[in-house]
C-alpha atoms as one frame of an Amber mdcrd trajectory, in Angstrom:
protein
  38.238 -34.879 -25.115  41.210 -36.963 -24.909  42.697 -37.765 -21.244  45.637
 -36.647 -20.266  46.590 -39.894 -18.755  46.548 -41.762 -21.586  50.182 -42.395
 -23.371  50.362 -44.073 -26.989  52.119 -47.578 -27.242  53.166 -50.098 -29.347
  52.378 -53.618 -28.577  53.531 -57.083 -30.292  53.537 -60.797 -28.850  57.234
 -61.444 -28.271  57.309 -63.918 -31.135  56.116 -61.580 -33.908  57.802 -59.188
 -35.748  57.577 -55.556 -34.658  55.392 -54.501 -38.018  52.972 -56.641 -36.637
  52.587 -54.381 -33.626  49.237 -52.401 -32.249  48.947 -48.557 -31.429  46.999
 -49.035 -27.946  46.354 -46.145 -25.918  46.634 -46.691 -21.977  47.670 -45.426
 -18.685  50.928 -47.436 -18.193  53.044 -50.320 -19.871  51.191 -53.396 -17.867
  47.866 -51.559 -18.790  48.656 -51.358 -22.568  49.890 -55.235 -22.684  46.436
 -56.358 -20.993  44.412 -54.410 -23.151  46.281 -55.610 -26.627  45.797 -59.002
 -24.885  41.699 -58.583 -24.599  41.452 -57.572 -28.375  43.162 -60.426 -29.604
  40.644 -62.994 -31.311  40.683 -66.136 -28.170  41.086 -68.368 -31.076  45.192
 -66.927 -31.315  45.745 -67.910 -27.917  43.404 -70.202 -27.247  46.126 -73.374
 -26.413  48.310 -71.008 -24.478  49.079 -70.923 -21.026  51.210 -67.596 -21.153
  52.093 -65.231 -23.808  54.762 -62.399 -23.737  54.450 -59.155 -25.195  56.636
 -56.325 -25.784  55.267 -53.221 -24.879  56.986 -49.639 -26.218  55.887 -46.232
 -25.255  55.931 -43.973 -28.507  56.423 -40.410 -26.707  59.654 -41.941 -25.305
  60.781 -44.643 -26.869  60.980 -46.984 -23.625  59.982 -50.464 -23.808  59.080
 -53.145 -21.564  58.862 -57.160 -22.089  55.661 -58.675 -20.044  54.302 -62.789
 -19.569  50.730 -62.216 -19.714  49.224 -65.626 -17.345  45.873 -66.020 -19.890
  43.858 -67.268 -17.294  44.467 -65.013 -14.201  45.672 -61.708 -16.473  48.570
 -61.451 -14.090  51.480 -59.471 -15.675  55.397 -59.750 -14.913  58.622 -58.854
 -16.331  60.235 -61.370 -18.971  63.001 -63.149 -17.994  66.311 -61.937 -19.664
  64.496 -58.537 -20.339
């Protein structure tokens, strides 16, 4: 049974081109850019400090820009976003 929670969106690092973007399923924007983070093979990221993401819900068409901190998993808004 699927939760009712759970909204659809699409996910892409900052620096790639939207049709390289993930469906993830999650309960809010920050959620969905941490979890696209954690499937991401380390060895992508791996020399990174920090890595922003763009984050769009697909029921509404709303989209966010996050900096991911690699190390702590802290979240914040892009600057200029």
């Amino acid at each position: 049974m699927m939760n009712p929670a759970l909204r659809k969106f699409s996910v892409h690092a900052r620096h790639e081109d939207c049709r390289k973007a993930v469906v993830v399923e999650d309960v809010s924007f920050d959620s969905a850019a941490l979890s696209y983070i954690e499937e991401l093979p380390p060895i992508l990221h791996r020399d990174e400090h920090e890595v922003s993401v763009i984050v769009r819900e697909l029921g509404g068409g709303r989209e966010h820009c996050f900096r991911i901190d690699l190390h702590s998993g802290d979240t914040a808004p892009c600057e200029g976003k």
